[in-house]
C-alpha positions as CSV (number, residue, x, y, z in Angstrom):
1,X,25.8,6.6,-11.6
2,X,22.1,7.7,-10.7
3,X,21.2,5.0,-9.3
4,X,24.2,4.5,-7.3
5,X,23.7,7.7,-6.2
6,X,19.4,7.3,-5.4
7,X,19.8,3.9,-3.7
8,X,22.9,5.1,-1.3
9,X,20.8,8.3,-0.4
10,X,19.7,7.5,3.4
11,X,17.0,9.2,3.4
12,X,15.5,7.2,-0.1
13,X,16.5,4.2,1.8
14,X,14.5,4.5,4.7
15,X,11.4,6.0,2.6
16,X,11.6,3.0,0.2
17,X,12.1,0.7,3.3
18,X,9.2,1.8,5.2
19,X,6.7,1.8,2.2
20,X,8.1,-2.0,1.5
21,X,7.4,-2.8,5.5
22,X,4.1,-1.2,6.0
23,X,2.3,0.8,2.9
24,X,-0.9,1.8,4.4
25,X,1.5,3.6,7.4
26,X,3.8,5.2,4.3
27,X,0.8,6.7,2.9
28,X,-0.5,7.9,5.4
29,X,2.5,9.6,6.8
30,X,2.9,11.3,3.6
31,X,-0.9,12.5,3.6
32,X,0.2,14.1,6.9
33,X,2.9,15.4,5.6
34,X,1.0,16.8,2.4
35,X,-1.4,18.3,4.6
36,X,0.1,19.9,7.4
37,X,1.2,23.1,5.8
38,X,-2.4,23.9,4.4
39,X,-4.0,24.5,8.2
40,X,-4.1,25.7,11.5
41,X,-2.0,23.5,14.3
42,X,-5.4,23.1,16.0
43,X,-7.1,21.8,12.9
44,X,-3.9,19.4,12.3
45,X,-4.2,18.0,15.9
46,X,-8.0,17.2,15.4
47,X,-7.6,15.3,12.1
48,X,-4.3,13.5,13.9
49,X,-7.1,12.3,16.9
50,X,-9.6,11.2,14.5
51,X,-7.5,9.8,11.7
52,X,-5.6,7.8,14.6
53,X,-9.2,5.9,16.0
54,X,-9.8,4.7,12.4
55,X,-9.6,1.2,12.2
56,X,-7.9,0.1,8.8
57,X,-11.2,0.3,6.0
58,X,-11.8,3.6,7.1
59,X,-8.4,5.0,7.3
60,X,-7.3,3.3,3.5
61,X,-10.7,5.9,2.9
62,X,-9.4,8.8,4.3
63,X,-6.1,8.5,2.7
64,X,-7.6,7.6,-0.8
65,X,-9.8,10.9,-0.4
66,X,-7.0,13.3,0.9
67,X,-4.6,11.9,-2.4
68,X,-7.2,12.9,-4.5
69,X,-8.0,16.2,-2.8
70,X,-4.2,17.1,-2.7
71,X,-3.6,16.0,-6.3
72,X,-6.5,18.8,-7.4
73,X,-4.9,21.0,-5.3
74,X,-1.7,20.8,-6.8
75,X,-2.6,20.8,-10.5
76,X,-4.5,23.8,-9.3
77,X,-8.0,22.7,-9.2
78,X,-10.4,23.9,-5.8
């Protein structure tokens, strides 16, 4: 019945949808997501502008370092 449950669940749909479709855009999105609460809006906006003008080497890079750097965070590591 979980599963009936998970895979009926719009919102699990779309995410599993969208990281099928384009994975690189999933994870990034989710970095984003991941990040925004930890600073400023200003701070947000610059990282947007700059992550945006990355072409796709440097942004798989970006994301690789901020998974890392958010995964420390979490398990409580600075």
């Amino acid at each position: 019945i979980g599963n009936i449950v998970k895979h009926s669940n719009a919102n699990y749909v779309h995410a599993s949808n969208t990281a099928k479709k384009d994975p690189l855009e999933f994870r990034k999105q989710k970095c984003f997501r991941r990040i925004r609460p930890t600073m400023s809006a200003d701070r947000y906006q610059d990282i947007l502008k700059a992550v945006m003008r990355m072409d796709n080497e440097e942004l798989l890079g970006w994301i690789n370092q901020t998974e890392k750097h958010m995964d420390r965070i979490q398990h409580g590591h600075r």
